[in-house]
C-alpha positions in Angstrom: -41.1 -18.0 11.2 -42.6 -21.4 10.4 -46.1 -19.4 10.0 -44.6 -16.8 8.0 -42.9 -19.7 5.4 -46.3 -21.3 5.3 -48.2 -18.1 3.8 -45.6 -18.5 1.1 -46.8 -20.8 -2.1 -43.5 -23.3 -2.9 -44.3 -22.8 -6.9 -44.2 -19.3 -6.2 -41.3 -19.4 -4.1 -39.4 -21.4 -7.4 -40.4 -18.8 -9.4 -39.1 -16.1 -7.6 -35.4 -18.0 -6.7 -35.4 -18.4 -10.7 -36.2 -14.9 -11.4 -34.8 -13.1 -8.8 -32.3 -15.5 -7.9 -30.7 -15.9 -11.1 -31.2 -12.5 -12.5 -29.3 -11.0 -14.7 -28.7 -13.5 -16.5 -25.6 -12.3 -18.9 -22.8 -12.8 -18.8 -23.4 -14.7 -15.4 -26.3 -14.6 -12.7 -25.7 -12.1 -9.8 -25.7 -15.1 -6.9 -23.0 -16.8 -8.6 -20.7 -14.2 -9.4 -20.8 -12.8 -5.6 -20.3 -16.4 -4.7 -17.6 -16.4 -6.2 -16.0 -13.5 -4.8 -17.1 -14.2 -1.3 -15.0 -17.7 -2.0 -12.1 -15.5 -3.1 -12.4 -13.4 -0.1 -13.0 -10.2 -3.0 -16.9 -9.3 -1.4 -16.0 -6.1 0.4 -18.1 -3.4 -1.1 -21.7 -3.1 0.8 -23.3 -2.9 -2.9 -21.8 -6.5 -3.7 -22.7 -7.6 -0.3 -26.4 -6.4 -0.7 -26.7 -8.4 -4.0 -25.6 -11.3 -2.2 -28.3 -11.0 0.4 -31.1 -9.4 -2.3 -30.2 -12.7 -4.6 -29.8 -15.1 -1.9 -32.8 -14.2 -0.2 -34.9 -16.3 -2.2 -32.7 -19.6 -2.2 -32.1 -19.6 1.9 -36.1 -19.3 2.0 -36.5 -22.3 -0.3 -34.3 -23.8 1.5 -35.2 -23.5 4.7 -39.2 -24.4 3.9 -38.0 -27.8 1.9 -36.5 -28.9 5.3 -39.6 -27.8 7.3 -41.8 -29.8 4.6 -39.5 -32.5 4.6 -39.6 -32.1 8.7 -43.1 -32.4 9.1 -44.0 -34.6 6.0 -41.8 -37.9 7.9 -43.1 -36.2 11.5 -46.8 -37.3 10.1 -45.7 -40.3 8.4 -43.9 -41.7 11.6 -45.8 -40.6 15.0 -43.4 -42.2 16.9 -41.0 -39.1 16.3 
């Protein structure tokens, strides 16, 4: 997976978890209104919980490769680790 996260550009990456990620964006983005009904415990239809994963998606990615960078970017700095 760390291969796979590496192939993806980080500006791209942005791009995409403020298109994508945010979109629509009236009367409130998609992510944030089916985090809000997962909170509720209201995210029972499979189309609401596919918009969760579809708008997600994105953000877990960025996520996930600002660790690994952040990981690997003190791993070089301090060898010792």
């Amino acid at each position: 997976m760390h291969k796979l996260l590496d192939l993806i550009n980080l500006p791209i990456l942005i791009v995409v978890c403020l298109t994508l990620g945010l979109a629509p964006f009236m009367p409130e983005p998609h992510l944030w209104e089916k985090l809000k009904m997962l909170a509720s415990g209201e995210l029972t239809n499979p189309v609401d919980i596919f918009d969760l994963l579809l708008h997600g998606a994105p953000w877990i990615l960025l996520i996930i490769k600002l660790v690994l960078l952040s990981t690997n970017k003190r791993r070089h700095e301090d060898p010792s680790k």
